[in-house]
C-alpha positions in Angstrom: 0.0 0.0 0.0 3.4 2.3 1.2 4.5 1.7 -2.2 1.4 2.5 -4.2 0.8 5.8 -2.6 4.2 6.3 -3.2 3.7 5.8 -7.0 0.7 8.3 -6.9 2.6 11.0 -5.1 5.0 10.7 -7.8 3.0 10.8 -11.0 1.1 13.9 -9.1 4.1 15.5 -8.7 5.3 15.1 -12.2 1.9 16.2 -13.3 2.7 19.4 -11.2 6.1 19.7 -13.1 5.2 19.3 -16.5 2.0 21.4 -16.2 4.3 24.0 -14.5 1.8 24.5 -11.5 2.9 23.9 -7.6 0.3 23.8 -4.3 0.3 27.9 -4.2 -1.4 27.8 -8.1 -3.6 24.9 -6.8 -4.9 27.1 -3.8 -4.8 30.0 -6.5 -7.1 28.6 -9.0 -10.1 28.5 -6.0 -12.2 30.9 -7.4 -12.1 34.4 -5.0 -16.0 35.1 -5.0 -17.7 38.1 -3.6 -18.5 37.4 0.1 -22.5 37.6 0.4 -22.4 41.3 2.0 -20.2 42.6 -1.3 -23.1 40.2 -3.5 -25.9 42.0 -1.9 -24.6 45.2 -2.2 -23.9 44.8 -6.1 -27.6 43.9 -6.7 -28.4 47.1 -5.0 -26.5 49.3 -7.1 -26.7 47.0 -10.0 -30.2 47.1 -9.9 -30.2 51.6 -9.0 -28.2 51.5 -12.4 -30.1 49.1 -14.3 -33.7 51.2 -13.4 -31.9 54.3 -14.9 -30.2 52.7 -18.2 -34.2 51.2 -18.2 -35.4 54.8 -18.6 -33.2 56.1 -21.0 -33.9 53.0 -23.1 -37.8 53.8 -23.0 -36.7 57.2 -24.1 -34.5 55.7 -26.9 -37.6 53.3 -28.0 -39.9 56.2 -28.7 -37.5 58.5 -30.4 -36.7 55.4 -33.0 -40.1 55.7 -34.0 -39.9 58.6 -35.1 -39.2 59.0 -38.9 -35.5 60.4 -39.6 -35.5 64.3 -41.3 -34.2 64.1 -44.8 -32.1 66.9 -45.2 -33.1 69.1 -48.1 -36.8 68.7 -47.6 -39.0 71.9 -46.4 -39.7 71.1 -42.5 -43.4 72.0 -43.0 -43.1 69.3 -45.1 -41.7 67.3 -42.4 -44.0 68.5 -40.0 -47.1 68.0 -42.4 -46.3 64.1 -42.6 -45.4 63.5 -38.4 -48.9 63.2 -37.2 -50.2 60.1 -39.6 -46.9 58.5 -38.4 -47.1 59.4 -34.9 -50.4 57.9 -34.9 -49.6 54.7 -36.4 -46.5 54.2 -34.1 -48.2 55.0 -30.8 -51.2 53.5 -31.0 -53.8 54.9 -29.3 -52.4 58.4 -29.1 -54.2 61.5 -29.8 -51.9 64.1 -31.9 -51.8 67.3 -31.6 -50.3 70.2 -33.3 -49.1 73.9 -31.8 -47.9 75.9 -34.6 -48.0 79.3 -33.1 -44.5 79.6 -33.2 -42.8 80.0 -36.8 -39.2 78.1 -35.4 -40.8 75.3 -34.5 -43.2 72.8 -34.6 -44.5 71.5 -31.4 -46.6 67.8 -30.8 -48.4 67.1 -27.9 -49.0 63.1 -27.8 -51.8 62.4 -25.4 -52.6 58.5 -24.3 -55.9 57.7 -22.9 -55.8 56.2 -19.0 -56.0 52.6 -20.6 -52.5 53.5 -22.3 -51.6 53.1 -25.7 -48.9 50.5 -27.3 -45.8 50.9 -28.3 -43.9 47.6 -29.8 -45.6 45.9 -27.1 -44.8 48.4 -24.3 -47.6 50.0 -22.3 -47.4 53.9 -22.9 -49.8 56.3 -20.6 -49.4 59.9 -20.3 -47.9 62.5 -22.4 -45.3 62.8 -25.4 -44.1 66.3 -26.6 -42.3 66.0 -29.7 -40.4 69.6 -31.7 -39.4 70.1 -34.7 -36.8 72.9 -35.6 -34.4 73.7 -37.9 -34.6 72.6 -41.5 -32.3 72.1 -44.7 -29.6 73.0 -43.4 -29.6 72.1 -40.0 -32.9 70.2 -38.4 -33.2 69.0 -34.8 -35.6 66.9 -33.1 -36.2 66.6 -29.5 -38.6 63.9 -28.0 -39.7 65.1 -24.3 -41.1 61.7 -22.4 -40.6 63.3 -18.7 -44.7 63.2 -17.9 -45.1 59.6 -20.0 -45.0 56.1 -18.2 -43.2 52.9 -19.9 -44.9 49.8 -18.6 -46.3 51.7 -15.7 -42.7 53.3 -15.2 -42.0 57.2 -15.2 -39.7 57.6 -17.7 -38.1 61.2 -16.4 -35.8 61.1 -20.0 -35.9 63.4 -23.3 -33.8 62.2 -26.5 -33.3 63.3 -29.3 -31.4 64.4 -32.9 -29.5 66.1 -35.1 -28.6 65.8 -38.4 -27.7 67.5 -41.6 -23.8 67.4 -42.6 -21.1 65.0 -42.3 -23.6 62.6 -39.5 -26.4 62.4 -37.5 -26.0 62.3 -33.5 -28.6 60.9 -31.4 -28.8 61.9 -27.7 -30.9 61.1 -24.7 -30.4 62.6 -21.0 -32.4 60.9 -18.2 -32.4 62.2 -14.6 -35.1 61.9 -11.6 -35.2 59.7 -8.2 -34.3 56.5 -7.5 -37.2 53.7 -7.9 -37.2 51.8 -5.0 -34.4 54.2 -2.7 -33.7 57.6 -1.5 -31.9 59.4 -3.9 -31.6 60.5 -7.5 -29.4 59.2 -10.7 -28.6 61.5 -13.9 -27.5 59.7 -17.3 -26.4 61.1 -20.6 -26.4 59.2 -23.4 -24.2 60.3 -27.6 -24.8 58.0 -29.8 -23.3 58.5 -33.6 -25.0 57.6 -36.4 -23.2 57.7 -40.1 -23.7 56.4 -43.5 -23.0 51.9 -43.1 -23.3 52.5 -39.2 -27.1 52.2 -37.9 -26.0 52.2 -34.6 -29.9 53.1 -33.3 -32.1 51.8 -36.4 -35.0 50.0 -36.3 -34.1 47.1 -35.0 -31.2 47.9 -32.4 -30.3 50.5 -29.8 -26.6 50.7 -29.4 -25.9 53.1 -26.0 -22.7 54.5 -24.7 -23.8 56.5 -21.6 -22.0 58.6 -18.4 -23.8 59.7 -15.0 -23.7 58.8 -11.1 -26.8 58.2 -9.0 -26.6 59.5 -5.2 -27.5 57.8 -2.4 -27.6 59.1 1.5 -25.3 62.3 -0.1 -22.3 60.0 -1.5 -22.0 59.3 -5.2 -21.9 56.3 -8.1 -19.9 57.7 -11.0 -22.3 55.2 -13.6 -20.6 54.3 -17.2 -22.3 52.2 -19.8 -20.8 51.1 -23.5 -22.0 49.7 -25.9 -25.5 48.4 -23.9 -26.7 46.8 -27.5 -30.7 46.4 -27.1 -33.2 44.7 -29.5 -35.8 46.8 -30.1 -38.8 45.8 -28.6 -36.7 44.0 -25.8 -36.4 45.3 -21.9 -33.0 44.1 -20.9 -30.2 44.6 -23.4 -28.2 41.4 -25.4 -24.8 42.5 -24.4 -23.1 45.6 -23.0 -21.6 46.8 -19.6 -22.6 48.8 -16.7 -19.1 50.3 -14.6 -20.2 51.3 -11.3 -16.9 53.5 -9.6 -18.5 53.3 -5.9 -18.1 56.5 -3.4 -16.5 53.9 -1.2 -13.6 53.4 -3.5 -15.0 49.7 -5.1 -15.5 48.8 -9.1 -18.1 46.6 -9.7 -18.7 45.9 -13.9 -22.3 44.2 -14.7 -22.1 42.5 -18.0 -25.2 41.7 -19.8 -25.4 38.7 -22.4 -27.9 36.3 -24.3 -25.8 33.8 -22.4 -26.8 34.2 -18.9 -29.2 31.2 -17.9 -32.3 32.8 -17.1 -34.0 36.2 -18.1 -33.0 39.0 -16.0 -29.6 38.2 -14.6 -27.0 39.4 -14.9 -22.9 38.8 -14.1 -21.1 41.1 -12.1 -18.0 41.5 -10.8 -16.3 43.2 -7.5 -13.3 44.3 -8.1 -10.6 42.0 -9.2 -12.7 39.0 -7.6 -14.5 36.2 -9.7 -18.1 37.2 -11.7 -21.5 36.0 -9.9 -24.4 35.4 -11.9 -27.2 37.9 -10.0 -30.7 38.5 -10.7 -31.7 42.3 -11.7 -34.3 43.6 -9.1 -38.0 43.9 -10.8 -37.0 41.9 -13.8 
C-alpha cells in the first residue's frame, strides 16, 4: 500500500512539473468570489443602475419611431407628414399640433388612461415631440418626462441632429431613484453615419455617463455599448461600470448567455463574476 501511494505521489508531482503549477497555483485557481455582504450590495447598485439605463432606453424606444429628417426637404413638409406617423406608431395616441411659433413645430401626444402600445410596451401619459431647424440644419427633440413605460416614469428626453457630415442621437435621463432615497442622472451620444445604424430600427446601441446619489455620496455610472433589441427590456450584451463612493469597481455584464432572463454577471473588483438576478425583472 506504502509503495502504491508512493507511485501516486510521484505521478502527481510530475503532473505538477510538466504542467508548470505547484500547491500555491492549486490554492490559487479557487475561485475568490464576492462574500454575500459585497453580493448583496452589487444587486443594489446594479439594480439603481439598471432602473436608470431602463429609462433612457424607454426614451430611446420612442424616439426610433420617429421618422428620420431628410435633409433638403422643407420642414413644413416634415411636419405635415409626423402626425399620420405618430399615430400609427403610438397606438392609441391622440396628436396634436401647436404651430404658433414660426421656429418650431410643437406635438403634444396624449394617451388615454388605458395606455396606448408601443412595440408591445404600455405607454400612458404625455409625449411632446419639436421640430426645428430645416435644410440646413434640423433638430428633433422627444420630451417623455410626464409619460410612463410599462407603468414606469420615464423622467428622460432624446433626441437628434442631423444634416452634414452625421447624424448624432442623444438622450439625457435624470429623476429619483425607484425603490431608494436618492436620485441618478445619465447622458447618453450615440453617432450615427452612413453603413453605421448604430440606433435603427431594429437595435439600440448606448454608450452613456452619470452617477446616482444615495444618502449624499455618489456612483460615477458608465455604460458602453449596452446593444438592445428593439422591442426587448434588458439589453443582449453591454456593460454597466459602477466606480463606488466607497472606493469599489463593480462591472455588470449583460449577455444572451446568462441562464435565465433578467440576470446578470457582475463582478467586484478584481474578484470572480456572480451570476445575479436584476431587481424587478
Amino acid at each position: 500500500m506504502r509503495e502504491r501511494n508512493k507511485t501516486w505521489l510521484t505521478l502527481l508531482f510530475s503532473a505538477a512539473l510538466l504542467f508548470g503549477c505547484d500547491t500555491q497555483d492549486v490554492r490559487d485557481a479557487t475561485p475568490d468570489l464576492p462574500s454575500k455582504s459585497e453580493i448583496d450590495d452589487a444587486k443594489a447598485r446594479v439594480g439603481y443602475s439598471a432602473d436608470a439605463m431602463g429609462r433612457l432606453h424607454a426614451a430611446l424606444e420612442m424616439l426610433g419611431i420617429i421618422p428620420v429628417y431628410t435633409c433638403g426637404e422643407p420642414r413644413a413638409a416634415f411636419a405635415g407628414k409626423l402626425p399620420a406617423s405618430l399615430k400609427s406608431g403610438f397606438a392609441g395616441a391622440t396628436v396634436s399640433l401647436d404651430g404658433t411659433d414660426p421656429a418650431l413645430d410643437k406635438f403634444t401626444l396624449a394617451f388615454p388612461p388605458e395606455g396606448g402600445k408601443l412595440r408591445g410596451h404600455k405607454v400612458t401619459g404625455t409625449v411632446l415631440v419639436k421640430a426645428a431647424g430645416g435644410e440646413d440644419h434640423f433638430s428633433l427633440e422627444l420630451d417623455a418626462t410626464q409619460a410612463q413605460f410599462d407603468g414606469t416614469a420615464v423622467q428622460a428626453l432624446g433626441g437628434y441632429g442631423t444634416c452634414g457630415d452625421s447624424t448624432t442621437y442623444w438622450a439625457d435621463s435624470q429623476g429619483p431613484l425607484a425603490g431608494a432615497s436618492g436620485t441618478y442622472l445619465l447622458k447618453a451620444r450615440v453617432g450615427k453615419k452612413a453603413g453605421l445604424p448604430l440606433i435603427g430600427s431594429t437595435t439600440l446601441l448606448i454608450n452613456a455617463i452619470g452617477d446616482y446619489t444615495r444618502g449624499g455620496k455618489q456612483d460615477a455610472l458608465t455604460l458602453t455599448s449596452v446593444d438592445y433589441e428593439v422591442g426587448k427590456i434588458l439589453p443582449r450584451s453591454g456593460t454597466i461600470k459602477i466606480e463606488t463612493s466607497n472606493g469599489h469597481t463593480m462591472t455588470a455584464t449583460f449577455s444572451d448567455d446568462t441562464p435565465l432572463a433578467g440576470q446578470v454577471k457582475v463582478k467586484v473588483d478584481s474578484k470572480s463574476a456572480v451570476t445575479i438576478p436584476l431587481p424587478g425583472f
